[in-house]
N, C-alpha and C positions, 0 to 999 in steps of 0.2 A: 601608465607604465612607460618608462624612458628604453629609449633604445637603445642599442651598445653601441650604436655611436655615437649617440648623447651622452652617455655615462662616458666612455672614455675622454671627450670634450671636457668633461667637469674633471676629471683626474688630472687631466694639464693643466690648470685653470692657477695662476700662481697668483692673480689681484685680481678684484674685482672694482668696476667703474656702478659705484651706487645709485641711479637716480633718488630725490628724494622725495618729495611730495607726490603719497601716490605710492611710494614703494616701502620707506621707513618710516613715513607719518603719513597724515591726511589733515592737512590747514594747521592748525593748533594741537592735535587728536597723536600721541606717539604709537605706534602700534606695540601691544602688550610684547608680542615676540622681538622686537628691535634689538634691545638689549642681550637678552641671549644668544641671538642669532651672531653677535656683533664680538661677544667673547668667544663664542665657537669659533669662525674663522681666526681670532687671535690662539686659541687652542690649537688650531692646525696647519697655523704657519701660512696663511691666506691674506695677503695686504688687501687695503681696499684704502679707494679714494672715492668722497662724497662729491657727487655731480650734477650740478642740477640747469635749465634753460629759464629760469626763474631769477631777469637779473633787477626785482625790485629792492634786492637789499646786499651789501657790498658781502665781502668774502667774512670781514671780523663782526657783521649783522649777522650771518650765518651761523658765526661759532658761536654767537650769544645766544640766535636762540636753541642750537642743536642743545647749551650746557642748560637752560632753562628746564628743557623736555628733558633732561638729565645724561646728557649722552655729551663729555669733555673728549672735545677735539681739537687740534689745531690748524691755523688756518692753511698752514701745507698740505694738509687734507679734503681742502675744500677747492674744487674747480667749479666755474659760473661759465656761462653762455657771456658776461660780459667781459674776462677774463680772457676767454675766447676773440671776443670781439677786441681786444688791445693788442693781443696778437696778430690777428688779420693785421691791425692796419699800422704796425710797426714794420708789415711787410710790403705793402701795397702802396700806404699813405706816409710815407715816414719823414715828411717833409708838414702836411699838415697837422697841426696842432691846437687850434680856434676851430672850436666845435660848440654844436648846440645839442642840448640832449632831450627829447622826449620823451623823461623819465623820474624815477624817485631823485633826492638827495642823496638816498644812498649808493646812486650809479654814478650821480653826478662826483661825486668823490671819489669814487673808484679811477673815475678820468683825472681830475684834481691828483690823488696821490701818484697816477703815471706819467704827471708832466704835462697835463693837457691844459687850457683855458678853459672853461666852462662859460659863453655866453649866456646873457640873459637870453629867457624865450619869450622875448617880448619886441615888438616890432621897432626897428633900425638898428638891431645889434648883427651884424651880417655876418656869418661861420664860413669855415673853410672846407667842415663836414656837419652833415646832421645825422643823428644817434638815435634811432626807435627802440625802446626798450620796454616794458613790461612798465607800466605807469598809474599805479595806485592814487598819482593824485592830478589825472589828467585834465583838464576843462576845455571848454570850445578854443578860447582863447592863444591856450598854448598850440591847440591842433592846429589853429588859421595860421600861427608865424612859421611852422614847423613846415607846414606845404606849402606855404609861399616860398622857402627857400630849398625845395624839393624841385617844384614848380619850374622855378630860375634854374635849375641843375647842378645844383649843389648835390657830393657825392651824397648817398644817401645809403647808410647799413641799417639792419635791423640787426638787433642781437639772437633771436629766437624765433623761429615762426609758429607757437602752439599759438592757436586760439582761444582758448581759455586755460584757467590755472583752476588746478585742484581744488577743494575745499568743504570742510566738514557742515559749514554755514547755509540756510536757505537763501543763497544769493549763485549769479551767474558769472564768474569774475573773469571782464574783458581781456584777453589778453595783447599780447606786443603784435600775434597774425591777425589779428580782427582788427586793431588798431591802423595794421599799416592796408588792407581792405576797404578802408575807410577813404585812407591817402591814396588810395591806388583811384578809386573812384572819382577822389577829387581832381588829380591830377594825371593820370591815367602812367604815372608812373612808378616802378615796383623796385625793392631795395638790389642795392647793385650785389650785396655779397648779406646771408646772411649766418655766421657765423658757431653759431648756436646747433644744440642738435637737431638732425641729423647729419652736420656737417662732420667728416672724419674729424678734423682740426681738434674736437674736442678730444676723441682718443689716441690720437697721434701723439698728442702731446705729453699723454699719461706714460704710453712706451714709451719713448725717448726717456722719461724724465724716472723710468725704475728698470728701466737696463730690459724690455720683453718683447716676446714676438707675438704676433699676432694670437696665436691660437692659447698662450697663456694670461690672458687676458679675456674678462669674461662682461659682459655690460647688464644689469640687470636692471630694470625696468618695465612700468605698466604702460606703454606707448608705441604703438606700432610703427608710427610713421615719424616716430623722431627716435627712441629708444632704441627701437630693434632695428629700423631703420639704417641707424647708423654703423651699428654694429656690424649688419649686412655689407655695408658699405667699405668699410674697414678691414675685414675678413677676420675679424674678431668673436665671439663666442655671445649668442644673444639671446637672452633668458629673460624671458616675460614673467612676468607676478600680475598676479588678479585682482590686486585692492585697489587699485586704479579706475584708470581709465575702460580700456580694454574690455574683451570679453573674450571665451573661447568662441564665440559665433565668428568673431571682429576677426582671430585667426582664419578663418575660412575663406573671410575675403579680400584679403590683404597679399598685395605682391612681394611680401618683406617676412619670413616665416622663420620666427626663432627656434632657435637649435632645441631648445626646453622649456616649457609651460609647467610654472606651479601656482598655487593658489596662494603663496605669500612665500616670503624670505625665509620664513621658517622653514616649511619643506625643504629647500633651497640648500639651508644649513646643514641639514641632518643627510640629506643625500650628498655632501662634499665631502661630508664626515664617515659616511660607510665608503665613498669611493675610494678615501688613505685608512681604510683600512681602524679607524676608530670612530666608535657608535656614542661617546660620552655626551 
């Protein structure tokens, strides 16, 4: 049972910041309710931008595979922790541009299509910055060059700190915080900024960029300490789902305590929908 000052939370609520894996799918898997839940906010005049700290595949790898799962979006729609991370360093780094990446092809083009050089990761190609990101095709190889110029103190971001990624598959899948764990041990040094959630940056940018203030704007996700996390942090509206990560125990112990806990998006939905006043 929601409280009334949760429910009136969700009555302001003018967009919502989607996580996705974990909250509208799981690995490959789209959750039956996705789609309805997805018309409903379009019924009731509720934007929503898809968000994710998953930056192994670029913004238009995203909208292919959202249209596969059968959910046609465009890539305005779609915000990335590496996204994130080219913003930090338009602000920070805006001089460097010869970078090495720690990561898929499809990140590495995300930097390519913002104007960046993309080093080989392979030893005497020397960067200006090194880029840890979520890295589906990593080997020892690429790790050695990557903390050698960590090592030497080359600036060093990560885009994301989850330690693993979702997934419907019997596997464990490493993520960009266990990666740079790795680096931290080798070199005993830890990423200078890292970008991704729960850094506000990700929701900052969604107000700024649809005109909102904090309280109308709502972040929903199965992640306590990146999801709601952020949300906390931002002073935004932070609404946990349960087909995640998470659990309601994980609420109990957690210093980051979202305004609303349902057990999927769908709930979600239907309670947006009786708060204006329409049940359809």
């Amino acid at each position: 049972m929601l409280s009334s000052e949760a429910l009136a939370k969700l009555k302001r609520i003018k967009h919502l910041a989607l996580d996705m894996d974990g909250t509208i799918y799981k690995g490959t898997t789209l959750f039956p309710f996705t789609k309805r839940f997805l018309e409903g906010l379009t019924a009731i005049g509720v934007g929503y931008t898809f968000l994710t700290n998953n930056s192994s595949r670029s913004v238009s790898e995203y909208a292919e595979k959202l249209a596969k799962l059968g959910l046609k979006t465009s890539t305005e729609s779609i915000f990335t922790s590496a996204l994130a991370t080219l913003k930090y360093l338009e602000k920070i780094h805006p001089a460097s541009k010869r970078v090495m990446i720690l990561g898929t092809e499809g990140l590495k083009q995300e930097f390519r299509d913002a104007g960046y050089e993309v080093v080989p990761d392979e030893p005497g190609y020397e960067p200006e910055l090194v880029i840890v990101g979520f890295d589906t095709t990593l080997n020892y190889a690429k790790l050695t060059v990557a903390s050698y110029w960590i090592d030497q103190g080359k600036p060093y971001i990560a885009t994301h700190p989850d330690n693993i990624c979702p997934t419907d598959e019997k596997l464990v899948l490493v993520d960009c915080g266990a990666v740079c764990a790795a680096i931290e041990a080798a070199t005993g040094k830890t990423p200078e900024a890292v970008p991704g959630k729960p850094n506000a940056l990700m929701l900052e940018g969604l107000m700024a960029e649809h005109g909102l203030e904090k309280h109308e704007l709502g972040m929903v996700g199965d992640r306590l300490y990146t999801d709601i996390a952020m949300a906390y942090d931002c002073g935004s509206v932070g609404i946990l789902v349960l087909t995640g990560e998470a659990t309601l125990e994980d609420v109990d112990d957690s210093p980051f305590k979202p305004d609303a806990v349902f057990p999927s998006v769908k709930e979600l939905g239907e309670q947006l929908a009786l708060a204006r006043g329409n049940s359809n």
